[in-house]
N, C-alpha and C positions, 0 to 999 in steps of 0.2 A: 617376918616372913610374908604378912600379907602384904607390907609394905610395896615388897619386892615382886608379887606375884601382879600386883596391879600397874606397876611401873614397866614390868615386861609383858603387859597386856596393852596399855598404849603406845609404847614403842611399836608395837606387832601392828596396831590400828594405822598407828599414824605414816608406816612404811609402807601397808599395803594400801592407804590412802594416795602415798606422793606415787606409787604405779603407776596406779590407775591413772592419775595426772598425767605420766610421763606418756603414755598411750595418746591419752585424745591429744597433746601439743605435739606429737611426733606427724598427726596429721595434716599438719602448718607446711612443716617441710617434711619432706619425703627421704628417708633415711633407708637408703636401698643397698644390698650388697653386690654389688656388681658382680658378671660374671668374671671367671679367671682373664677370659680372652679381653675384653676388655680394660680390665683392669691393666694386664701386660700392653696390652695396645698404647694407652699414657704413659705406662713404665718405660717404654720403647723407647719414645718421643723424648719423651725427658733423658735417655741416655745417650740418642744422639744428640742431641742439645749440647750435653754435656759434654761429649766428646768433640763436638763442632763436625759429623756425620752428617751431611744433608740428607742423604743418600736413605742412612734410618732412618731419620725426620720424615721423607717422604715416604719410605714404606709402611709408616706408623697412618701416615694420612691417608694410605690407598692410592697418591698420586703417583703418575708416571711422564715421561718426557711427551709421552704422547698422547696424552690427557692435556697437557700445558700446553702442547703444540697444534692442536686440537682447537684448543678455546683458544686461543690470539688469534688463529686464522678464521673463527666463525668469528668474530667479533671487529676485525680488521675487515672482513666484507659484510657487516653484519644487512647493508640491504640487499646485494647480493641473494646472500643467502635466507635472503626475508625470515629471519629468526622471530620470532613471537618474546615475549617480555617474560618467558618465563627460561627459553632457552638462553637469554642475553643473559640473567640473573645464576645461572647454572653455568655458563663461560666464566662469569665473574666472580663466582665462589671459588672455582678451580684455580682461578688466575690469581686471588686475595690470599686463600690458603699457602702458596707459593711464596709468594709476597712475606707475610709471616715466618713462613720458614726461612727465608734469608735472615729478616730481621731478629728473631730469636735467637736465632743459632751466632749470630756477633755479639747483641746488648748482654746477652746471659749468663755468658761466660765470670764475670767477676762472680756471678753470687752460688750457681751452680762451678766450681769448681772443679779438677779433674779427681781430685781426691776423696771428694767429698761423696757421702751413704744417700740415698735418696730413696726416701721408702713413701707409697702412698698408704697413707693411715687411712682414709675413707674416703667414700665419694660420695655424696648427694646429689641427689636429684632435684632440679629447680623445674623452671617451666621450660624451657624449651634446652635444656643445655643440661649439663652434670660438672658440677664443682668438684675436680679430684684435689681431694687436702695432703700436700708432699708434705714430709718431713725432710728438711735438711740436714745434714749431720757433717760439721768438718771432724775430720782425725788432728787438726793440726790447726797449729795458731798461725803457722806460715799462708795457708789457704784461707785462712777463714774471712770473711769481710767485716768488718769494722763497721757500728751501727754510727747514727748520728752525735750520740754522746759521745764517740771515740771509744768505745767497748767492743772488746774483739766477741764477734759470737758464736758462739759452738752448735745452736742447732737453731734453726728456723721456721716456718711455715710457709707454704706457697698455695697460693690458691689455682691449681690449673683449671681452665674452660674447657671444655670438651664439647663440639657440636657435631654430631652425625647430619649429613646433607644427605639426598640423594639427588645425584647426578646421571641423568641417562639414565643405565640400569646397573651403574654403577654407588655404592654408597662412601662417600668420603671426609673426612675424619679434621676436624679445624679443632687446632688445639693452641691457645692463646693465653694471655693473661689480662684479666678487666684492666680498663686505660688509666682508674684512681690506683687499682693496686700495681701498674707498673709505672705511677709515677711517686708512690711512695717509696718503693723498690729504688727509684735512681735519685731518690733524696733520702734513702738509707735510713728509712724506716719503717724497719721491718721488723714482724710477727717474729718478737726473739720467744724461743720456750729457755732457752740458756745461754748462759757466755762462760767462757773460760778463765 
């Protein structure tokens, strides 16, 4: 019985020891719960994505026709309109996020499929940015994409970027994927959690 009382007294030590642990390294990386609105704001993005909606793509970003139409024209006379180098940079953001949203909304489609569950499991807070972590999920081996070994996969991992800009006195929303992880992404090896 002592045995027992002393074995469930270091167990007890050594749990509330790896805590305490887990506190001070949570202060490495910032492990935030975002709020609901933002959380849906990524959710958004990644459903037009998936549906190939530019339309939510852009309403996810805050951008509009005339926000784009806006920045080419300040930037097309940009001495004209003697823009300073922070205004050029602010045309440019507007005009990149754009940019992105074409480009997503075509490459994305194989791996976000239309059938397929898309849930964000967390998001982290880095230094200038928030890494939201998707979960993929196919319903079906017909959708699902095939990793590099030739295994069909059932659920995934996506690392989305998320950068808040502020533009004028507008704030807007650049949502992308790092250039290593979407070139592992199109050599098809990907973050599997399962295959079927």
């Amino acid at each position: 019985m002592n045995k027992l009382k002393i074995l469930l007294a270091i167990m007890f030590i050594s749990l509330c020891v790896t805590g305490c642990r887990g506190k001070d390294s949570s202060n490495l990386e910032k492990k935030v719960s975002r709020t609901p609105v933002e959380t849906q704001r990524a959710l958004s993005f990644l459903l037009g994505m998936q549906a190939g909606d530019k339309a939510k793509m852009y309403i996810a970003a805050n951008i509009t026709d005339e926000i784009l139409n806006e920045s080419r024209e300040k930037l097309i006379r940009a001495s004209q309109n003697r823009l300073n180098e922070q205004q050029k940079k602010d045309s440019e953001h507007a005009l990149r996020i754009s940019g992105e949203i074409e480009f997503f909304s075509k490459k994305m489609q194989k791996i976000i499929t239309k059938s397929a569950n898309l849930q964000i499991t967390k998001s982290v807070d880095k230094q200038n940015f928030v890494d939201h972590i998707v979960k993929v999920a196919y319903a079906s081996r017909d959708d699902a994409p095939v990793d590099k070994t030739g295994k069909q996969v059932k659920e995934l991992t996506l690392h989305l970027l998320h950068i808040t800009r502020t533009v004028g006195n507008r704030q807007l929303h650049e949502f992308s994927f790092d250039s290593k992880d979407f070139e592992k992404m199109a050599e098809r090896d990907f973050e599997v959690l399962a295959y079927f």
